[in-house]
PDB file with one MODEL, atoms N, CA, C and O in Angstrom:
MODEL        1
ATOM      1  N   UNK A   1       0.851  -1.166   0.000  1.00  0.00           N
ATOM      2  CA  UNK A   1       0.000   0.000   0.000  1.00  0.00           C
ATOM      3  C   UNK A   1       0.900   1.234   0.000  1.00  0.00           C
ATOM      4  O   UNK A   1       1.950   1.217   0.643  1.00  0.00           O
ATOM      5  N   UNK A   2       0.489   2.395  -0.761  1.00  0.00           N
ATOM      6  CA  UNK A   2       1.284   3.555  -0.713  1.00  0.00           C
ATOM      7  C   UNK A   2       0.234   4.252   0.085  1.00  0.00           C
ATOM      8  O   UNK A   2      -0.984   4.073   0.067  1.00  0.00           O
ATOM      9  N   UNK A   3       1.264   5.443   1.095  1.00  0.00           N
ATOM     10  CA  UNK A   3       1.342   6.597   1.731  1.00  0.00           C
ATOM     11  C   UNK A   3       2.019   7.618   1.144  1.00  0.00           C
ATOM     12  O   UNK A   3       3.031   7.441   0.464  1.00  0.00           O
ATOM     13  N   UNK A   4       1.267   9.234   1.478  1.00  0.00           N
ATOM     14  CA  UNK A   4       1.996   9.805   1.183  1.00  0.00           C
ATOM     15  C   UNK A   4       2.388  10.572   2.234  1.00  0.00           C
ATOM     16  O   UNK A   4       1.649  10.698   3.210  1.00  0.00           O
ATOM     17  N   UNK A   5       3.986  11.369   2.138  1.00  0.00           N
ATOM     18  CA  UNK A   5       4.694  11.885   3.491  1.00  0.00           C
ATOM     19  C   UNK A   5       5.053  12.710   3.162  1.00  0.00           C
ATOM     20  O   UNK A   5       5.459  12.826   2.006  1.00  0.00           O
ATOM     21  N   UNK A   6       5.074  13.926   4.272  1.00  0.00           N
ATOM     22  CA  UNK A   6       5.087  15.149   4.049  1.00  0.00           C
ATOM     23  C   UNK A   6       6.548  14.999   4.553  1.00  0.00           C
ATOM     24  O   UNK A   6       6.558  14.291   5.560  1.00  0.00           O
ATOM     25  N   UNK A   7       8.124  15.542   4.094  1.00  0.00           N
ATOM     26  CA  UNK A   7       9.418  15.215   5.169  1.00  0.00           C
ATOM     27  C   UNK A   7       9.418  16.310   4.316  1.00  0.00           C
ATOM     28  O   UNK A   7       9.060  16.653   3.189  1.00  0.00           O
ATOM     29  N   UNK A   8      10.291  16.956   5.908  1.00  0.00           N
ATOM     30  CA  UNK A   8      10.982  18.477   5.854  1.00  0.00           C
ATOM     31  C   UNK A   8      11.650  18.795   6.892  1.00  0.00           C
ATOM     32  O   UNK A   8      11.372  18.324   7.995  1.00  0.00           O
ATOM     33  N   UNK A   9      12.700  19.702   6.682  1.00  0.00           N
ATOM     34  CA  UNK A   9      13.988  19.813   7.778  1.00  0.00           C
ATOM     35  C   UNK A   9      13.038  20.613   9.208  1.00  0.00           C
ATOM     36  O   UNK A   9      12.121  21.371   8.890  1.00  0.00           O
ATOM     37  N   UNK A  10      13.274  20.427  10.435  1.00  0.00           N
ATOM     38  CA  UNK A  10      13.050  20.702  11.322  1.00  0.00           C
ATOM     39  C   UNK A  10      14.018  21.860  11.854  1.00  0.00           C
ATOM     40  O   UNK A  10      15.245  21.858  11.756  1.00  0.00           O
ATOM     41  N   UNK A  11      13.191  22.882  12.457  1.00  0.00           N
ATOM     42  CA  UNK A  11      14.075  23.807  13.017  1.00  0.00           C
ATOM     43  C   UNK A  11      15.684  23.639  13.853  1.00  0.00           C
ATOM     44  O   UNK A  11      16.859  23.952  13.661  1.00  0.00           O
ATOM     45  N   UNK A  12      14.867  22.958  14.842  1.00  0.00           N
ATOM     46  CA  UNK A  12      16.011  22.139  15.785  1.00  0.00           C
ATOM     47  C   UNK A  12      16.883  21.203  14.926  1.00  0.00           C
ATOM     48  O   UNK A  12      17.499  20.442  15.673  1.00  0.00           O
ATOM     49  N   UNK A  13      17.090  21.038  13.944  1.00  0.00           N
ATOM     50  CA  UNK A  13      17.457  19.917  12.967  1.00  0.00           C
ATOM     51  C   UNK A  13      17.050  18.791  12.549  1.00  0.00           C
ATOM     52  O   UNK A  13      15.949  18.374  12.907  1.00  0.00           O
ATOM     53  N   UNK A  14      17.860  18.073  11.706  1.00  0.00           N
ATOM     54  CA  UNK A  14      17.065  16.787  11.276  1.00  0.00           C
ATOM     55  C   UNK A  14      15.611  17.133  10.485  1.00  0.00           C
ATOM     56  O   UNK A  14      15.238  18.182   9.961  1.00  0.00           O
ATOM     57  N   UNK A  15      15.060  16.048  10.592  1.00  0.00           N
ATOM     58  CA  UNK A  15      14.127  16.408   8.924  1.00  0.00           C
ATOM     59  C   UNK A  15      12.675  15.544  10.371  1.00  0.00           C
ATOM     60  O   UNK A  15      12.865  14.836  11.360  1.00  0.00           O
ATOM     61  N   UNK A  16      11.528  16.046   9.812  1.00  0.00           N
ATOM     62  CA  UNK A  16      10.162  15.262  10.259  1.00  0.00           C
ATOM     63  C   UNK A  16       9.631  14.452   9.137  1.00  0.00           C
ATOM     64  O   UNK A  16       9.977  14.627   7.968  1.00  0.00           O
ATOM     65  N   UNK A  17       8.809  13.590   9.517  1.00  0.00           N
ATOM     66  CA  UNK A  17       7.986  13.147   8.390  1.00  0.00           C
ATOM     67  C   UNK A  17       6.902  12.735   8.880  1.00  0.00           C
ATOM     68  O   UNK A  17       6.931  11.985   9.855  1.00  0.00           O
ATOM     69  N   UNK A  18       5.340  13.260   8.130  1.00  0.00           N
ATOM     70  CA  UNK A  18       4.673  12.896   8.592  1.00  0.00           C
ATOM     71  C   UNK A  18       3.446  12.188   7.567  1.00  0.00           C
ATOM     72  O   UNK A  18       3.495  12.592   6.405  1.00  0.00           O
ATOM     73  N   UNK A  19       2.579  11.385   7.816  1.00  0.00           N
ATOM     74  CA  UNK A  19       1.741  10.365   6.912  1.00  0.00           C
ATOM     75  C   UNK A  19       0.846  10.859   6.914  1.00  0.00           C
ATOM     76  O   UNK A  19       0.086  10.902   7.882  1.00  0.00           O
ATOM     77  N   UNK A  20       0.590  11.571   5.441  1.00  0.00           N
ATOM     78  CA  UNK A  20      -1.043  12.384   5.668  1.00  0.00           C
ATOM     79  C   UNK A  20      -2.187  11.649   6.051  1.00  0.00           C
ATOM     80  O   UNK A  20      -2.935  12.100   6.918  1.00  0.00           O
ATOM     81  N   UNK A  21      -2.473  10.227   5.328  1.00  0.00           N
ATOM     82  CA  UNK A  21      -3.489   8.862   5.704  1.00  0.00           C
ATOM     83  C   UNK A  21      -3.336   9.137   6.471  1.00  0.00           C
ATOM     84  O   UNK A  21      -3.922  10.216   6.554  1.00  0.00           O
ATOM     85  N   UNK A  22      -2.530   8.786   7.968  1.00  0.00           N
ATOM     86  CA  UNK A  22      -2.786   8.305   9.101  1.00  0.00           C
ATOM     87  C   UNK A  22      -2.315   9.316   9.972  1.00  0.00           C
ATOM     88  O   UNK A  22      -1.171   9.503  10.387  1.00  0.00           O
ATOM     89  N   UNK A  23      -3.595  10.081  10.238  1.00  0.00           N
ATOM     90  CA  UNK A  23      -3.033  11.901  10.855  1.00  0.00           C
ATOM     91  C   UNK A  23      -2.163  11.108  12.174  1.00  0.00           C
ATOM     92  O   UNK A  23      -1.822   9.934  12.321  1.00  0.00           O
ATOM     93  N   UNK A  24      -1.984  12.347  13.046  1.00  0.00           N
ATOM     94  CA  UNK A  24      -1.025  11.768  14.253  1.00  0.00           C
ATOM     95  C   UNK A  24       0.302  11.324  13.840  1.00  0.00           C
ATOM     96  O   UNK A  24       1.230  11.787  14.503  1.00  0.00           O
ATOM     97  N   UNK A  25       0.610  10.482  12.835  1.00  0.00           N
ATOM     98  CA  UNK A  25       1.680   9.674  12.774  1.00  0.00           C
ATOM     99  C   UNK A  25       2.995  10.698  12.085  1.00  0.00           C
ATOM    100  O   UNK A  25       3.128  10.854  10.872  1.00  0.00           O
ATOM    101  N   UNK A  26       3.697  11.188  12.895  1.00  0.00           N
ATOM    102  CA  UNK A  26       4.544  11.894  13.091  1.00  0.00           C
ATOM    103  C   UNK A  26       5.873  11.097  13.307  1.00  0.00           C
ATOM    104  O   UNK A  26       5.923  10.141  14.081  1.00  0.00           O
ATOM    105  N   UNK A  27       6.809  11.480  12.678  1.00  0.00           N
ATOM    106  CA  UNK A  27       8.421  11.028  13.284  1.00  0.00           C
ATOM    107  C   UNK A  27       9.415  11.757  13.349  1.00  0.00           C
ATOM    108  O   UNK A  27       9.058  12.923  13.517  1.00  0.00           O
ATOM    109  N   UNK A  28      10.765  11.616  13.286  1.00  0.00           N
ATOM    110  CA  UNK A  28      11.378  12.486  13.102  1.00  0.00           C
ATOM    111  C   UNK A  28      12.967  11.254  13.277  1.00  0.00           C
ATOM    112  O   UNK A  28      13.181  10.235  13.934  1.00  0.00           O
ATOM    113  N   UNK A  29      13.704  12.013  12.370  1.00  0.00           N
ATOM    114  CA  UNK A  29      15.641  11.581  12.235  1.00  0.00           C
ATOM    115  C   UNK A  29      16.504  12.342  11.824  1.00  0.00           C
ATOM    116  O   UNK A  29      16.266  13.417  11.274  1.00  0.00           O
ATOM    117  N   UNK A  30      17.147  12.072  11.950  1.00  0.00           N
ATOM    118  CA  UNK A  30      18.979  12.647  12.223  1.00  0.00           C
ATOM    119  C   UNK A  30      18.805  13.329  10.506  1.00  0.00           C
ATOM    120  O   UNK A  30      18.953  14.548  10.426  1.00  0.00           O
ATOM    121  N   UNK A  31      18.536  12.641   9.337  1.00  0.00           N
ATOM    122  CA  UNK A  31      18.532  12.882   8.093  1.00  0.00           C
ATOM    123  C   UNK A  31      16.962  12.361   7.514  1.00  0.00           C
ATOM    124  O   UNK A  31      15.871  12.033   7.981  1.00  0.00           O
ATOM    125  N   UNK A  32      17.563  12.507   6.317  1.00  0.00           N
ATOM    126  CA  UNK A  32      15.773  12.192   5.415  1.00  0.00           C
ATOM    127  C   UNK A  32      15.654  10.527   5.456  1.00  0.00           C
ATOM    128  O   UNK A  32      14.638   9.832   5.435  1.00  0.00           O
ATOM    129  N   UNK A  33      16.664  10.247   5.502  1.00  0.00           N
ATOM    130  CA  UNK A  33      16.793   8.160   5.444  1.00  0.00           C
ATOM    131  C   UNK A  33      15.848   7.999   6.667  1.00  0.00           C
ATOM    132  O   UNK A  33      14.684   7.611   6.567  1.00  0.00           O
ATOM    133  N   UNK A  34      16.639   8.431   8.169  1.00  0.00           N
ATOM    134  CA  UNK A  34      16.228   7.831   9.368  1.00  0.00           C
ATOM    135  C   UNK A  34      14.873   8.399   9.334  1.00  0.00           C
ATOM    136  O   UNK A  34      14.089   7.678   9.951  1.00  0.00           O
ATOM    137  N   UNK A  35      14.327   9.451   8.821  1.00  0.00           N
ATOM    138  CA  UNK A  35      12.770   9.833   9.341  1.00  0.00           C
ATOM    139  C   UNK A  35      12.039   9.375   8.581  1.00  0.00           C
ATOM    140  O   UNK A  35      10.848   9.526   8.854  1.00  0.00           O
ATOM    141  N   UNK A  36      12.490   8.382   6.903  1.00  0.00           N
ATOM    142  CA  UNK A  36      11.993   8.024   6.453  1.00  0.00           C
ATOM    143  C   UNK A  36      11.331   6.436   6.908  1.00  0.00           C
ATOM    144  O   UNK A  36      10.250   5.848   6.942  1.00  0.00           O
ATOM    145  N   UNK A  37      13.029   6.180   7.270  1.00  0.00           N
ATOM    146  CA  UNK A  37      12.659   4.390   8.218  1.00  0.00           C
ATOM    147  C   UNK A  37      11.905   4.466   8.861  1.00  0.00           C
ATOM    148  O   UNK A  37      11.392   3.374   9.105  1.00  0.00           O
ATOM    149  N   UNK A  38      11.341   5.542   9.511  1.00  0.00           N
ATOM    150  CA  UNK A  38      11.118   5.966  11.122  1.00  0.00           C
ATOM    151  C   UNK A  38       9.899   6.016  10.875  1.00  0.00           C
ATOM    152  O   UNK A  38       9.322   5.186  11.576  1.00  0.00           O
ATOM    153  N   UNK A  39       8.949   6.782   9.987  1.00  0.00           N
ATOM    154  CA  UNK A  39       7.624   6.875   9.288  1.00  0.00           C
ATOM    155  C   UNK A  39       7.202   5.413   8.885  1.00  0.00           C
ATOM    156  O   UNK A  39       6.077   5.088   9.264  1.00  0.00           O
ATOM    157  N   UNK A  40       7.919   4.485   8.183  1.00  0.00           N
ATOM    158  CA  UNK A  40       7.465   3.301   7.709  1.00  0.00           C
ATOM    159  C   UNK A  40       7.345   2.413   8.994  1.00  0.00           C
ATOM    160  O   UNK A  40       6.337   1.710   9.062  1.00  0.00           O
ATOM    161  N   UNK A  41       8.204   2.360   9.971  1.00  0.00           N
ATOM    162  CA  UNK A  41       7.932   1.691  11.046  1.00  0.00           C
ATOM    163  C   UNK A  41       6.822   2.258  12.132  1.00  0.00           C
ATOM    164  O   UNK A  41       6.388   1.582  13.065  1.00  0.00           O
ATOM    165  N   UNK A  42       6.545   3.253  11.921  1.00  0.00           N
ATOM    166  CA  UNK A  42       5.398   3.593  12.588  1.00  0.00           C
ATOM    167  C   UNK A  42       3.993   3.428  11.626  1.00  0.00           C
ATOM    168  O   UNK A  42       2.870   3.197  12.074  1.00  0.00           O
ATOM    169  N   UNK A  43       4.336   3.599  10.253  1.00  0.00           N
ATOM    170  CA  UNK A  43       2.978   3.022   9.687  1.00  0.00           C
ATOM    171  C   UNK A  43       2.681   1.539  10.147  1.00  0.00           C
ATOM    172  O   UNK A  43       1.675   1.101  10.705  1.00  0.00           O
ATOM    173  N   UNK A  44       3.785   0.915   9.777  1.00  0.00           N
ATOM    174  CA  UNK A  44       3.255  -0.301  10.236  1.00  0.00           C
ATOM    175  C   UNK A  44       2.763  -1.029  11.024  1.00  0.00           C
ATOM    176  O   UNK A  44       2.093  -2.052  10.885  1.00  0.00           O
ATOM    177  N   UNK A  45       3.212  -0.314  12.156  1.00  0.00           N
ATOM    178  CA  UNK A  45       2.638  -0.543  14.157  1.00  0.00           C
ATOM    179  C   UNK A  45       1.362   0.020  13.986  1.00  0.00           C
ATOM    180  O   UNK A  45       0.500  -0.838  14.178  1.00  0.00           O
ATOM    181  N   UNK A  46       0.992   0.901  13.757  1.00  0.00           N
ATOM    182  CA  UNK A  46      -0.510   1.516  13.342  1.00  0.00           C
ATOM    183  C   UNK A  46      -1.521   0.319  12.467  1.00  0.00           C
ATOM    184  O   UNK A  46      -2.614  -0.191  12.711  1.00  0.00           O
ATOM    185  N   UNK A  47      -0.704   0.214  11.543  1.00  0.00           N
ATOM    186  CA  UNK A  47      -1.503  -1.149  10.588  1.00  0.00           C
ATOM    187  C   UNK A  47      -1.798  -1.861  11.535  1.00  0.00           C
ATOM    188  O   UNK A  47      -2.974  -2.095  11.812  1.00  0.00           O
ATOM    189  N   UNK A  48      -0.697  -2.388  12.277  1.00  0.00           N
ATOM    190  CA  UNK A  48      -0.891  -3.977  13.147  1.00  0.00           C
ATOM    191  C   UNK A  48      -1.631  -3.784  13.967  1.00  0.00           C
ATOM    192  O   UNK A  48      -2.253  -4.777  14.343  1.00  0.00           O
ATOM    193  N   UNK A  49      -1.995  -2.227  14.766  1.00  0.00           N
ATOM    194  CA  UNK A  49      -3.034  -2.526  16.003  1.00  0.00           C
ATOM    195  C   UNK A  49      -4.489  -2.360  15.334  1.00  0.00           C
ATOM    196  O   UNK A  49      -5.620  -2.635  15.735  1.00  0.00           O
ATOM    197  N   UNK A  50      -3.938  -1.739  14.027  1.00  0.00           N
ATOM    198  CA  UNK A  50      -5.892  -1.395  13.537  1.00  0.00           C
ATOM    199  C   UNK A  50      -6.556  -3.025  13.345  1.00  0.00           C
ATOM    200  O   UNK A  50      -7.624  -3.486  13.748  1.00  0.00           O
ATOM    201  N   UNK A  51      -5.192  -3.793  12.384  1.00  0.00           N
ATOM    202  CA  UNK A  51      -5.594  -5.111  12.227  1.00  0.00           C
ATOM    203  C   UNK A  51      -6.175  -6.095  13.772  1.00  0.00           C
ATOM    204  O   UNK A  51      -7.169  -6.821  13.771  1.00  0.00           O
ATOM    205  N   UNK A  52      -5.404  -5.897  14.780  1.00  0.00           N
ATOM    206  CA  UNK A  52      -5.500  -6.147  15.749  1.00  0.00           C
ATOM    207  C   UNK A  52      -7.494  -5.752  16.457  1.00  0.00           C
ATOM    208  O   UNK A  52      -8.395  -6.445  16.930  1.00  0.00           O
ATOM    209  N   UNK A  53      -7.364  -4.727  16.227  1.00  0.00           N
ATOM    210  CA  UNK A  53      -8.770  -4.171  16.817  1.00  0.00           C
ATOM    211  C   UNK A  53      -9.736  -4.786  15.615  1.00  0.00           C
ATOM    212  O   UNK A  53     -10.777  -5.415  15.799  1.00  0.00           O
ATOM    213  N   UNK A  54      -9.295  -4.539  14.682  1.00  0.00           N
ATOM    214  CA  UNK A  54     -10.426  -4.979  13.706  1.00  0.00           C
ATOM    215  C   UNK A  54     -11.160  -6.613  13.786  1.00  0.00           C
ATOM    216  O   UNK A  54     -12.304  -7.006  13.557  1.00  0.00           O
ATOM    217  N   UNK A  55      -9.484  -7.545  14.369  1.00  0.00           N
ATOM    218  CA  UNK A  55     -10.252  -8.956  14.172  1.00  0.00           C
ATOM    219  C   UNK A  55     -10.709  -9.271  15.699  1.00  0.00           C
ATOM    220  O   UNK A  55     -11.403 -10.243  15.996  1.00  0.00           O
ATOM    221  N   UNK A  56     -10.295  -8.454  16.487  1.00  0.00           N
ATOM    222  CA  UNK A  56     -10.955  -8.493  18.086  1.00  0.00           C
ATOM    223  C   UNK A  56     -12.615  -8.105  17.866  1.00  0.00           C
ATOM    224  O   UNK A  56     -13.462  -8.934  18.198  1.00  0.00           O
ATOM    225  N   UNK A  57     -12.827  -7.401  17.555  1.00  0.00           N
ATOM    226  CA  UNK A  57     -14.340  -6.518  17.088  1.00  0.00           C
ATOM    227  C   UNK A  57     -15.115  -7.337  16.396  1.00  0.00           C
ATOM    228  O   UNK A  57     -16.331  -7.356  16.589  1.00  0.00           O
ATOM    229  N   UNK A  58     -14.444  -8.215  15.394  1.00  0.00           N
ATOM    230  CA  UNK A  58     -14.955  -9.277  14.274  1.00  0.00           C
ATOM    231  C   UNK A  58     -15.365 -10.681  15.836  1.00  0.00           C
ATOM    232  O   UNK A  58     -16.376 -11.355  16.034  1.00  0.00           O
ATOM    233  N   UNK A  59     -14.390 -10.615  16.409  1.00  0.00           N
ATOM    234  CA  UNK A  59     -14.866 -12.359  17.582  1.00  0.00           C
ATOM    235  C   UNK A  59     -15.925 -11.739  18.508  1.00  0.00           C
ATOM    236  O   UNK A  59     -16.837 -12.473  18.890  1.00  0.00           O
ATOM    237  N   UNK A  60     -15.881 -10.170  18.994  1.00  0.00           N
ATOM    238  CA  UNK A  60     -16.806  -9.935  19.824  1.00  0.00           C
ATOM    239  C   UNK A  60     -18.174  -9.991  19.463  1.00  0.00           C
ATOM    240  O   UNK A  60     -19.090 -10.127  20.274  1.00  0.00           O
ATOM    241  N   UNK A  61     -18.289  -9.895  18.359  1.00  0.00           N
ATOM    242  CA  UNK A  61     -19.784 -10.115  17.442  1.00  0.00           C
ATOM    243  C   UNK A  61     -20.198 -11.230  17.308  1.00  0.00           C
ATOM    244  O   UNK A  61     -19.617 -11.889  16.445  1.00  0.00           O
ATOM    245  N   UNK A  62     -21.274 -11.875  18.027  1.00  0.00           N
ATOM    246  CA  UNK A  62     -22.013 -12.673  18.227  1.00  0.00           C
ATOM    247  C   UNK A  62     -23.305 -13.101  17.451  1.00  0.00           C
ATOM    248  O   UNK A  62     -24.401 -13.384  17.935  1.00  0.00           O
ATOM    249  N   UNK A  63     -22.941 -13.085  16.191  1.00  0.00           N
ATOM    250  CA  UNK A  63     -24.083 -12.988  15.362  1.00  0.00           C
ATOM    251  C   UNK A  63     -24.341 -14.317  14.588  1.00  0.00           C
ATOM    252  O   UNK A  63     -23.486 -15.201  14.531  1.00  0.00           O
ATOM    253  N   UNK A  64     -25.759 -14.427  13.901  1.00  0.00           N
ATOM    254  CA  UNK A  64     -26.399 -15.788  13.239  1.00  0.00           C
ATOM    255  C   UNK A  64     -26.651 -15.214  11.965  1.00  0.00           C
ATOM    256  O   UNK A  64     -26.575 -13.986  11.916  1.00  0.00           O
ATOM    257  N   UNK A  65     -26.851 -15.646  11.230  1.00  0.00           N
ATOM    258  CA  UNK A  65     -27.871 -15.453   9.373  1.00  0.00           C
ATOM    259  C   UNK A  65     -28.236 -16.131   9.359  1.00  0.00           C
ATOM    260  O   UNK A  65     -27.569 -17.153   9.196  1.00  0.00           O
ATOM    261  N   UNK A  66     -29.647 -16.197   9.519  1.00  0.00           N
ATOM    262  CA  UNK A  66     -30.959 -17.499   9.720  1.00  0.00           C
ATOM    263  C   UNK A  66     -32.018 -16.844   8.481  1.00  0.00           C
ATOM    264  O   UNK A  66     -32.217 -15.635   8.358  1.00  0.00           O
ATOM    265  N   UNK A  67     -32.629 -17.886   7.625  1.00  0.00           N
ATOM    266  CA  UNK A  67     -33.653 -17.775   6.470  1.00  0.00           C
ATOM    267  C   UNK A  67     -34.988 -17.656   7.087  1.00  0.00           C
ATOM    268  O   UNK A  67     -34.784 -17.856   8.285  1.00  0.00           O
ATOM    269  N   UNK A  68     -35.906 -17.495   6.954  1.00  0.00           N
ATOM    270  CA  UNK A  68     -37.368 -17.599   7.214  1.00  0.00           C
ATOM    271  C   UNK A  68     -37.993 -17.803   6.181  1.00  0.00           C
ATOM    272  O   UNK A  68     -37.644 -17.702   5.005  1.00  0.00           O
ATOM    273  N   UNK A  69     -38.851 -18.071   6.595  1.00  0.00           N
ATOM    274  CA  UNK A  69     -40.293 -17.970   5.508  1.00  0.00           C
ATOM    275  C   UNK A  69     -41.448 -17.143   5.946  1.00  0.00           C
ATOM    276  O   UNK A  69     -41.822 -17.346   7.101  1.00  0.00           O
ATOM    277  N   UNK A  70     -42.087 -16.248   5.249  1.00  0.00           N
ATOM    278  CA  UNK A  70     -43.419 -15.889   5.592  1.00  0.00           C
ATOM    279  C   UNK A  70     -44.583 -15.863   4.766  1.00  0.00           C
ATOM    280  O   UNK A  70     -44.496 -15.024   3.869  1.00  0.00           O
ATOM    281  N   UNK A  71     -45.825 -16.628   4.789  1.00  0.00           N
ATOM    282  CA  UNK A  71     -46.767 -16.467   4.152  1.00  0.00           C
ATOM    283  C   UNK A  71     -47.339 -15.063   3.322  1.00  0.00           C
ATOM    284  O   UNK A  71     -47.696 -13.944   3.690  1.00  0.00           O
ATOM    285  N   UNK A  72     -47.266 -15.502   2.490  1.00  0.00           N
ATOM    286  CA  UNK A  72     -47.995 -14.247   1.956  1.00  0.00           C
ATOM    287  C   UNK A  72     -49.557 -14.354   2.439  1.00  0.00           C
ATOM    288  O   UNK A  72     -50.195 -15.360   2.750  1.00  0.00           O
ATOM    289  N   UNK A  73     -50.014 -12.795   2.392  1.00  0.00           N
ATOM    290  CA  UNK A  73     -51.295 -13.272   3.048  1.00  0.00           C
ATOM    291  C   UNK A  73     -52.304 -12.413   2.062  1.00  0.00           C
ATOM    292  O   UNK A  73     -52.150 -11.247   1.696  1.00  0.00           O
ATOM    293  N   UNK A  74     -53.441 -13.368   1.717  1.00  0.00           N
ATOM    294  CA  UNK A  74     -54.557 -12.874   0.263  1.00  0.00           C
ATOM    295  C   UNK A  74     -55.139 -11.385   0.851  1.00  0.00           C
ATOM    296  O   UNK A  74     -54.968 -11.084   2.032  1.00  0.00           O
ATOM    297  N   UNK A  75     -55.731 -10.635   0.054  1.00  0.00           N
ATOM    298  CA  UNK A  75     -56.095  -9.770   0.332  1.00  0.00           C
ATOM    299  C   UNK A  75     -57.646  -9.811  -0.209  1.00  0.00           C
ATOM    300  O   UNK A  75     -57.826 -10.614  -1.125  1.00  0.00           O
ATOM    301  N   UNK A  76     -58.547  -9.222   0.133  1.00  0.00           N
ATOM    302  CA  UNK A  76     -59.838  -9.634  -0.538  1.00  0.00           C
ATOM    303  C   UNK A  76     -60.615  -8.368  -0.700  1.00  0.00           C
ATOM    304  O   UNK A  76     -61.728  -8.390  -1.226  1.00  0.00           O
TER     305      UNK A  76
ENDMDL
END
């Protein structure tokens, strides 16, 4: 899956990068490499807990799909 990242030098130095998809997700490194590693490893921890919540949410659901039948009923 592609992201796109906003990286730019930081006042204090070093460069930020941040993942527009996934607001919050902010990083920051020494150069454009490390804030780049640094962004991909935090996308991915993000992936893993959404995946995480998503198939927890999927077992907490307690659900059936049952057919029926109902008469139609004449009208007169």
């Amino acid at each position: 899956m592609q992201y796109t990242i906003v990286l730019g030098p930081r006042d204090t130095g070093g460069y930020s990068a941040r993942c527009v998809e996934i607001p919050g997700t902010v990083t920051v490194g020494e150069n454009k490499g490390e804030a780049l590693a640094s962004i991909k490893e935090a996308i991915e921890l993000v992936r893993e807990a959404q995946n995480e919540e998503l198939q927890s949410s999927i077992h907490d659901i307690h659900a059936e799909i049952i057919q029926i039948t109902v008469n139609d009923v004449a009208y007169s």
